[in-house]
C-alpha positions in Angstrom: 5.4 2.8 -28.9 7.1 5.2 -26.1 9.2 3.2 -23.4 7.5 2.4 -20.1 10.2 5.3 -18.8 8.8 7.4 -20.7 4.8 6.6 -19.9 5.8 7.4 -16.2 8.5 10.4 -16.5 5.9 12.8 -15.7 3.5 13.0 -12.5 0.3 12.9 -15.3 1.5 10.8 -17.2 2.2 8.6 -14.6 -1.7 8.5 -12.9 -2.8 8.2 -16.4 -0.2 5.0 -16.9 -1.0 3.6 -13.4 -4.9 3.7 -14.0 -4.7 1.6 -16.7 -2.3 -0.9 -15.8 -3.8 -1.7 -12.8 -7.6 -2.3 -14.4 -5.7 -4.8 -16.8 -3.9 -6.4 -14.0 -6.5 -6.6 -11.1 -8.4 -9.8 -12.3 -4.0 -11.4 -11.9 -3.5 -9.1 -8.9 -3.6 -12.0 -6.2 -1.6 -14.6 -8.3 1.2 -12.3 -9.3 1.5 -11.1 -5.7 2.3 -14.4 -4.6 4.4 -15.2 -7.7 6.9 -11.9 -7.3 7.0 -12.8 -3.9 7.5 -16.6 -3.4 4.6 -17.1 -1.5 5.9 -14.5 1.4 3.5 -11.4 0.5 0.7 -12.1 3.2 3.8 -12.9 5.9 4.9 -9.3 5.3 1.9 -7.6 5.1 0.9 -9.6 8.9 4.1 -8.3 9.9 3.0 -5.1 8.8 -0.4 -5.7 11.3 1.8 -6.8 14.2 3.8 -3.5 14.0 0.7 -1.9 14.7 0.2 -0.3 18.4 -3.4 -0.5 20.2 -5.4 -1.0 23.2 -6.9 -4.1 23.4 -10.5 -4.5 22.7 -12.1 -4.8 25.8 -15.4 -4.1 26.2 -15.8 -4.0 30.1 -13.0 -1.4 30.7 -15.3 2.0 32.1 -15.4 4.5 30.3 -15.7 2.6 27.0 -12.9 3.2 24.4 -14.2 5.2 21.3 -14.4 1.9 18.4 -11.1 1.9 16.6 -11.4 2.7 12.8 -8.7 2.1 9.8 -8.3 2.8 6.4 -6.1 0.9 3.7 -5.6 2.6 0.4 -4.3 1.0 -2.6 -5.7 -2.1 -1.1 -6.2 -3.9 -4.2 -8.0 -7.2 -3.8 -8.2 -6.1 0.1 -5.3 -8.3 1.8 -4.7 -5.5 4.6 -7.8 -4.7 4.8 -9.3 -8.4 5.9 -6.2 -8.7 8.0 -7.1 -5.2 9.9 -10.6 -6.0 11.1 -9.0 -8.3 13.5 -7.4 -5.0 15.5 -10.1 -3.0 15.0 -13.2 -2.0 15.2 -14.4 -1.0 12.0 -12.1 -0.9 8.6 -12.6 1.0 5.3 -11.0 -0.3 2.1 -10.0 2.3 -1.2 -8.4 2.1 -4.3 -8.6 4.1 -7.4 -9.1 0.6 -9.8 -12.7 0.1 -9.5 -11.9 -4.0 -10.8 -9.9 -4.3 -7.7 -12.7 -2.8 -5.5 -15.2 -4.7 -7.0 -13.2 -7.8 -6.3 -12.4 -6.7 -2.4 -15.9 -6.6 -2.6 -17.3 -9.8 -3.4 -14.5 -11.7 -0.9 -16.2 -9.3 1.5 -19.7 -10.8 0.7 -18.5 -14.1 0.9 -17.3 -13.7 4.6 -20.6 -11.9 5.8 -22.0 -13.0 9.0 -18.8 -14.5 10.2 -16.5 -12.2 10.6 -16.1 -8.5 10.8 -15.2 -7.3 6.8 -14.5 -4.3 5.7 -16.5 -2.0 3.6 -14.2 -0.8 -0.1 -14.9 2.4 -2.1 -13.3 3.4 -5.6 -11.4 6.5 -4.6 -7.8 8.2 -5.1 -5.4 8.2 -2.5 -4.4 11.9 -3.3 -8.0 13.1 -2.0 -9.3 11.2 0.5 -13.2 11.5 0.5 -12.8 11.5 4.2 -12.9 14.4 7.1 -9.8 14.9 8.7 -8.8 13.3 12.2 -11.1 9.8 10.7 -8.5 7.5 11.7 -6.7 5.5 14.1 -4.6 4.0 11.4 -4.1 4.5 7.8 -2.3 1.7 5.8 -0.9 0.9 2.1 1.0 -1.9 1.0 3.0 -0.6 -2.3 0.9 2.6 -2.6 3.4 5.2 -2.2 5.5 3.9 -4.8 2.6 4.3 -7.4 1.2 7.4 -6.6 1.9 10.6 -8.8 2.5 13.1 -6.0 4.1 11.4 -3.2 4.1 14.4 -0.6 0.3 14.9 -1.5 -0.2 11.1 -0.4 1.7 11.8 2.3 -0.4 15.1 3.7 -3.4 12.9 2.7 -2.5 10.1 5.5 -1.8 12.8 7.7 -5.0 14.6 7.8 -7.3 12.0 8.1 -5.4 10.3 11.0 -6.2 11.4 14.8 -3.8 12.7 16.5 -1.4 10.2 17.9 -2.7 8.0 15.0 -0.3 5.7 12.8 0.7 5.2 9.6 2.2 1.7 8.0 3.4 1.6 4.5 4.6 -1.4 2.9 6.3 -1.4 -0.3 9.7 -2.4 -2.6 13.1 -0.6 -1.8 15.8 0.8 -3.4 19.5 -1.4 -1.9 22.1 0.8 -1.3 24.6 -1.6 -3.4 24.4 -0.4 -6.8 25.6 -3.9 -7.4 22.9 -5.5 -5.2 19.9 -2.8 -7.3 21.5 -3.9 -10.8 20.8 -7.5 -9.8 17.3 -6.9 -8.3 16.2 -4.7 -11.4 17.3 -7.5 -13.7 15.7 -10.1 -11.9 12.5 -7.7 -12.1 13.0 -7.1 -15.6 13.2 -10.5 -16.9 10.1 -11.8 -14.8 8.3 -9.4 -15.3 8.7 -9.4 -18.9 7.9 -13.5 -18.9 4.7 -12.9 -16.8 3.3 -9.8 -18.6 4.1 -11.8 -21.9 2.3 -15.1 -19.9 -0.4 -13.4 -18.6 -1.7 -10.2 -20.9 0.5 -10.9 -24.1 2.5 -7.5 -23.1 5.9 -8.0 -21.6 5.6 -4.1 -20.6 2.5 -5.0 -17.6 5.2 -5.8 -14.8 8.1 -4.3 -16.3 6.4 -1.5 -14.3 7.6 -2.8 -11.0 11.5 -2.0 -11.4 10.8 1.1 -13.7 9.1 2.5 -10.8 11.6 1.3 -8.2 14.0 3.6 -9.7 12.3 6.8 -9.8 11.2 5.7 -6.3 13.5 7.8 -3.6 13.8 4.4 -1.2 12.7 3.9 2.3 15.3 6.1 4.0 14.1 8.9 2.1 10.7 8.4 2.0 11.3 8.2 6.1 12.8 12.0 6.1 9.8 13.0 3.6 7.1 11.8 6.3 9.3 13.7 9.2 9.1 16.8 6.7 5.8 16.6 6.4 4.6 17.0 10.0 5.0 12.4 10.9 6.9 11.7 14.3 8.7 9.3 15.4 9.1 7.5 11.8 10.5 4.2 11.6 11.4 1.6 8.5 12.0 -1.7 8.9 14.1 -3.5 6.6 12.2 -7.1 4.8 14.0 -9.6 2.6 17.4 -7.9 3.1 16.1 -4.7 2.6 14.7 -5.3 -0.8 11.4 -4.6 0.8 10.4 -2.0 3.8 7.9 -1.3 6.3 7.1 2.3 7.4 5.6 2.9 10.7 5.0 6.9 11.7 2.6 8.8 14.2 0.6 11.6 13.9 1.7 14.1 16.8 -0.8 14.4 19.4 -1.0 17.8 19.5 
C-alpha cells in the first residue's frame, strides 16, 4: 500500500485522497474535532466570528440595509455555519462530502422554528455554484489546507464576495522552530495513528493531518498568496502559540 505522502503528492491525487477520507470520517467528524483539539475547537472558530466586521442588524435605520448573506465551505458538520446566522442575515453551508452535508443538515432540522439555520449543499470549493459578488463573507475552518489547488480556492472566495466583503480562514500552521514543527508532527503522528486505529481500524485516517501540514505553505504565506491574488488588507492571527491561525482579508471595494 503507497504511503499517505504519496496518496497526496499530486493535486489529483490529493482530491481523490481527500474525498474519500472525509466520507469515512464524517460520521467521527465532531468527536475528533474536539479530541485533537482539547475541547478548544468551537472557542477558535467563535473567535473566528468575533473577528468578523458588520453593521448591526437594525431594522429601523432608513434606508434599510441590503440582508447580510455568508457562505462557509468545507463546513463539515456545519459549526461556522450555525455560529454565522447570528451576524447575519441569511447563511449558506457547502462541502464536497455529501455525509457531512447530510449531517449539517439534520442539526439544521432539528433547530427549525427557533432559530435562523442555515441552508447546506454538496459542492466543491474550487467551483463555487454561486454568481460572483454573492457574499458579504466567505468562511472555512481547515479548508485551504485540504484543497488541491489552493490559488483556485483562493480566486473562488474572491469572486463570490462583494466588494469590500471578507474572508476568514481557520486552519493548522506550520511553527517556524523546526524544533517546535518536529514536536507538533510527532504529537500528530502518534494520535492520529491511535485514533484512526480506535476509530476505523486504519492508523493512516488522521495521519492525514500532519502529512498535509507539511506540504501546507503556513499562514504567513498563505497571507502573501491572498495579497497576490487581488485580497487587501490580509491579516493572520496567531491561536495556540501559533500552531493554529486565523486569516481575515477584504475584497477591495473597487
Amino acid at each position: 500500500m503507497s504511503s499517505i505522502h504519496e496518496r497526496i503528492a499530486t493535486p489529483e491525487a490529493k482530491g481523490r485522497y481527500v474525498r474519500s477520507l472525509f466520507a469515512t470520517i464524517a460520521g467521527r467528524y465532531d468527536l475528533i474535532t474536539v479530541i485533537l483539539s482539547y475541547g478548544r475547537d468551537r472557542g477558535w472558530k467563535r473567535r473566528l466570528i468575533g473577528l468578523i466586521d458588520l453593521p448591526r442588524r437594525d431594522q429601523s435605520q432608513d434606508p434599510p440595509r441590503a440582508p447580510l448573506r455568508a457562505l462557509d465551505l468545507a463546513t463539515g458538520t456545519g459549526d461556522i455555519a450555525f455560529a454565522l446566522g447570528g451576524r447575519v442575515d441569511a447563511v449558506v453551508g457547502l462541502d464536497l462530502t455529501k455525509r457531512m452535508v447530510e449531517i449539517a443538515a439534520a442539526k439544521a432540522s432539528a433547530r427549525r422554528g427557533r432559530e435562523r439555520v442555515p441552508r447546506f449543499l454538496v459542492g466543491d470549493m474550487l467551483a463555487l455554484p454561486f454568481p460572483a459578488a454573492s457574499f458579504d463573507v466567505v468562511t472555512t475552518g481547515y479548508g485551504l489546507r485540504n484543497v488541491p489547488d489552493l490559488d483556485g480556492a483562493i480566486d473562488e472566495m474572491l469572486r463570490v464576495l462583494k466588494p469590500g466583503g471578507q474572508a476568514l480562514s481557520l486552519d493548522f500552521d506550520r511553527p517556524s522552530s523546526r524544533a517546535v514543527l518536529a514536536a507538533y508532527l510527532l504529537y500528530l503522528n502518534i494520535v492520529g495513528a491511535a485514533l484512526g486505529w480506535l476509530l476505523h481500524r486504519d492508523p493512516d485516517t488522521y495521519r492525514y493531518i500532519p502529512a498535509s501540514i507539511r506540504r501546507y505553505p503556513g499562514a504567513a504565506a498563505v497571507s502573501r498568496m491572498m495579497e497576490r491574488r487581488g485580497f487587501e488588507r490580509v491579516r493572520n492571527h496567531a491561536v495556540l502559540g501559533g500552531l493554529m491561525a486565523i486569516h481575515h482579508a477584504r475584497k477591495p471595494c473597487a
